[in-house]
N, C-alpha and C positions, 0 to 999 in steps of 0.2 A: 658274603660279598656285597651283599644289598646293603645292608647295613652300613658297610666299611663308606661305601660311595657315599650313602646319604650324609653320612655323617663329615665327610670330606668337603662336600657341596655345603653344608650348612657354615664349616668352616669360613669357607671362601665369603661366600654372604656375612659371616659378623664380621671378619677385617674389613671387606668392604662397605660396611653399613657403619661401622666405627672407625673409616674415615671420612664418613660426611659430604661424601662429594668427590674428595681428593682423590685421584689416581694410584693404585697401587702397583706397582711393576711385575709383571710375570715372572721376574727371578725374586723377587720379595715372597711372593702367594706360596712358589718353588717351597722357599725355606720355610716359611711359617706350616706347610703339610706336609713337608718330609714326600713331596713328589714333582717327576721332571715336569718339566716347564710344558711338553708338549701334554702330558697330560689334564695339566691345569688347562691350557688351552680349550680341550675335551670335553671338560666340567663344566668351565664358560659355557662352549655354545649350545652344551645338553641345558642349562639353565636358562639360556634364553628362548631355547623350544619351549621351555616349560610355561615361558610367561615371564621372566626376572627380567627389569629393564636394566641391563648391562651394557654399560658400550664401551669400545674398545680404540685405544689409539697407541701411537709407536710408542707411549711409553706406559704403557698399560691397562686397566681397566679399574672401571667404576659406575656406581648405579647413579642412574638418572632420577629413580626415585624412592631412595630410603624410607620414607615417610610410608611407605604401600608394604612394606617385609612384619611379618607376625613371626619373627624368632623372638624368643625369651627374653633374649639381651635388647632387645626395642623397647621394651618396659622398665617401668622404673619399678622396685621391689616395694611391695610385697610380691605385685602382681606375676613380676619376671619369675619368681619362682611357682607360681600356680601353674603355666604354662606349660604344654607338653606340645612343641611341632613337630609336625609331619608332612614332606612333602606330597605323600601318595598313600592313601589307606584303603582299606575296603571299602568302612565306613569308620566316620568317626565314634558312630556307636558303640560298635566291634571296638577300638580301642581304648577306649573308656571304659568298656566292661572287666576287659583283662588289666588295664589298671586300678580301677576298682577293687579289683578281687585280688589286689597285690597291695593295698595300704595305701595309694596315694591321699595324702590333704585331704579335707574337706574345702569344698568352693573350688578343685582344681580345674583344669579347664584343657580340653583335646583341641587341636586347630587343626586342620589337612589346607593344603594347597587344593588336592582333589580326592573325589571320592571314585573310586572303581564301581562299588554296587550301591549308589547310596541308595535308599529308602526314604518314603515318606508312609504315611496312614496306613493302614492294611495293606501294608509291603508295594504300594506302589513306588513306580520308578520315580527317583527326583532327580533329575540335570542337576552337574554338580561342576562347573566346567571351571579354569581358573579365572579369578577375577571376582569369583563372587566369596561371601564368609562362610565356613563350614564349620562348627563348631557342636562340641557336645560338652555341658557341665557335667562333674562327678558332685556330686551333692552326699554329703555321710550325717545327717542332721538326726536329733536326738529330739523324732517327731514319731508317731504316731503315722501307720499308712493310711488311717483314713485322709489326712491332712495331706496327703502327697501332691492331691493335684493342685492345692496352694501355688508351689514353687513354681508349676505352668502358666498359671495365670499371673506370676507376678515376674516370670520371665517374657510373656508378650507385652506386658504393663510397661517395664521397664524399657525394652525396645523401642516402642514405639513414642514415649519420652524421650530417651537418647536422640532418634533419629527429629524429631521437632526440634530440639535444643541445637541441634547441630546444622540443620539442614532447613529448618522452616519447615518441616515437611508435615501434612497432615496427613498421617500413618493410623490407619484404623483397624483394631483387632476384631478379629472374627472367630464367633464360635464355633470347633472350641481349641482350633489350636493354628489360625492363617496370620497374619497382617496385610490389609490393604490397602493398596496406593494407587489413587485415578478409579477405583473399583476393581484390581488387578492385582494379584499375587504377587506379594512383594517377599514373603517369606513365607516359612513354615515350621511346628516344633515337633519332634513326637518325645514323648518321656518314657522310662522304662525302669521299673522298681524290683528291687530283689528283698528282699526281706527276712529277717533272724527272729524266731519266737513273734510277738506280737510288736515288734517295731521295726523299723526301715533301717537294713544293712547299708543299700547305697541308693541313692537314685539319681537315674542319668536323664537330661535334659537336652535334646540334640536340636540345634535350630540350623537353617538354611537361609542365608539371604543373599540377596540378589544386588548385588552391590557395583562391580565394574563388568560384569558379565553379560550376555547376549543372552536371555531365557526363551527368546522367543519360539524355540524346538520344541519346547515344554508344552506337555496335552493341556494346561492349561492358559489363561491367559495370560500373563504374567509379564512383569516389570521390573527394569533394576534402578537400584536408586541414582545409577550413574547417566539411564535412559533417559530419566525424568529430569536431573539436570542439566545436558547437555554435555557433561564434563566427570571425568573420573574424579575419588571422593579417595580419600585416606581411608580404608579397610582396617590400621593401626586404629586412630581415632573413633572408629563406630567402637572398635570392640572394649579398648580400655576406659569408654564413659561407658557405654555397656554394661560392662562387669561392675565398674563401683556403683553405678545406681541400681543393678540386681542385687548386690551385697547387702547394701545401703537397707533395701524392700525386706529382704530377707529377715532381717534381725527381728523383727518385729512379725512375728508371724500373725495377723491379726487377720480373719478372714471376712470380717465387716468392711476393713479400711482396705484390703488388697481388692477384696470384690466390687465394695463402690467404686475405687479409682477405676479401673476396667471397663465399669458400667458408662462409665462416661466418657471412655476410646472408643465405644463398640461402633459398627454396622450394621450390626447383628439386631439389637432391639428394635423395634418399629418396622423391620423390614421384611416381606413374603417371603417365607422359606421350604424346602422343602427336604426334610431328613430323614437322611437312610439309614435305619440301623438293623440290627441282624436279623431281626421277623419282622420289621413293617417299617412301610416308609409314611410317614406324616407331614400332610401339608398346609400352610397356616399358615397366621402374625403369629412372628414371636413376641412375646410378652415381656418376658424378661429373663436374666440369668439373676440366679438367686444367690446368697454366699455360699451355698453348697457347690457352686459351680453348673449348676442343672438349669438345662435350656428348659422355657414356658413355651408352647407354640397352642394358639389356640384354632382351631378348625375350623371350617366353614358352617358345619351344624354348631359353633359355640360351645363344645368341649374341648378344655384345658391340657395339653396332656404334657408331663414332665420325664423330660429327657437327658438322662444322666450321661449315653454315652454315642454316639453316630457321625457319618459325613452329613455336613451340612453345605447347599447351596441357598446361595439369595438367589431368588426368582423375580 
């Protein structure tokens, strides 16, 4: 039944998003779902709870803002077909894994409107509210696991590119998996790899950004990109130059050229940190991240010490 709905709701969203503006009539919606007209009604105003800017007049309805909808059909192909939406998921993690494990593409790509439990870092909780991007890549790449965390650092690389190019915006990644914006969470990734014999089955890439959403509930401090300018932003447009500049990075797995470019977004080098990892917390300048991916932090007695995996704060 859940299904049936969603799948009725999404309906209504592409005739309405594939008239562009125009009004379509409630006994039009009727025919094109094969349901009455009061139920159509139903689906409307469940959809505008949702967040969907719909509005309604005596001769029917239409979105106010097309340009904001991540259905498949918003895209132009290849990408349309990468795409997998979902209005409501547990996590987009969770469904990326079961499509993973079912043969989807390589470079596919999860969206949710929301997440019910999302996750961030060592299972904490991440605000997932709509408005903002939720997205998890399936990645099936014919790489080696040591190289997996590559794809991390060249998925906050790319981000924070995208969002400069589009937005002016000076977007700074932070070791080893945040973006920063004003010095304030602007996003977050976590990655999760399955593995066959000695090479990478699938790997999933789940990022969070804070794009026309309110974060400020969140235990951190945190910013959306919509906060920062004043005015809501196309959530379409971040995600489709997104994905071709992550593609784009991808092909070329080079982990000199992915790592330097990185080196040069960061917050992270030159600044006091302090990182927590499963038996000690270490406090220091970082030094640098190396192309292995591995945090330098040096101490206050001037030992070095290399950090492959922990939460990190600047201090």
């Amino acid at each position: 039944m859940v299904n049936e709905i969603q799948h009725i709701r999404q309906i209504i969203l592409e005739k309405l998003y594939r008239a562009k503006g125009r009004t379509i009539s409630g006994v039009r919606l009727s025919e094109l779902t094969g349901i009455s007209r009061v139920a159509i009604w139903k689906h409307i105003h469940a959809l505008k709870q949702d967040g969907f800017l719909i509005e309604s007049s005596p001769k029917g309805y239409f979105l106010t803002d097309p340009d904001n909808l991540l259905l498949p059909v918003c895209f132009d192909p290849p990408l349309s077909e990468r795409i997998h939406y979902f209005p409501r998921v547990t996590t987009t993690m969770d469904t990326a894994r079961e499509l993973a494990r079912q043969g989807v593409p390589h470079a596919s790509c999860v969206v949710a409107e929301h997440q019910i439990k999302a996750r961030g870092r060592l299972n904490r909780k991440w605000e997932s509210d709509p408005g903002g991007l939720w997205i998890t890549l399936i990645l099936t790449p014919d790489t080696p696991p040591a190289l997996a965390y590559l794809y991390n650092f060249a998925a906050s690389l790319s981000l924070s590119l995208t969002l400069e190019t589009l937005f002016k915006l000076d977007v700074r990644v932070k070791w080893p998996n945040d973006l920063l914006l004003e010095g304030k969470k602007l996003a977050g990734l976590l990655s999760e790899i399955e593995t066959r014999a000695d090479m990478i089955r699938f790997l999933l890439v789940g990022i969070g950004i804070n794009v026309n959403n309110d974060p400020s509930s969140s235990a951190f401090e945190s910013i959306s990109i919509g906060q920062a300018l004043g005015r809501p932003v196309s959530r379409k447009k971040i995600l489709a130059q997104f994905l071709q500049c992550f593609f784009d990075r991808i092909q070329d797995l080079n982990a000199r050229n992915i790592m330097g470019a990185w080196k040069q977004r960061t917050s992270t080098i030159g600044t006091r940190v302090r990182v927590e990892t499963r038996n000690q917390t270490i406090q220091g300048l970082a030094q640098d991240v190396d192309d292995a991916g591995t945090l330098w932090v040096k101490d206050s007695k001037g030992q070095n010490h290399p950090i492959i995996y922990g939460d990190c704060f600047h201090t």
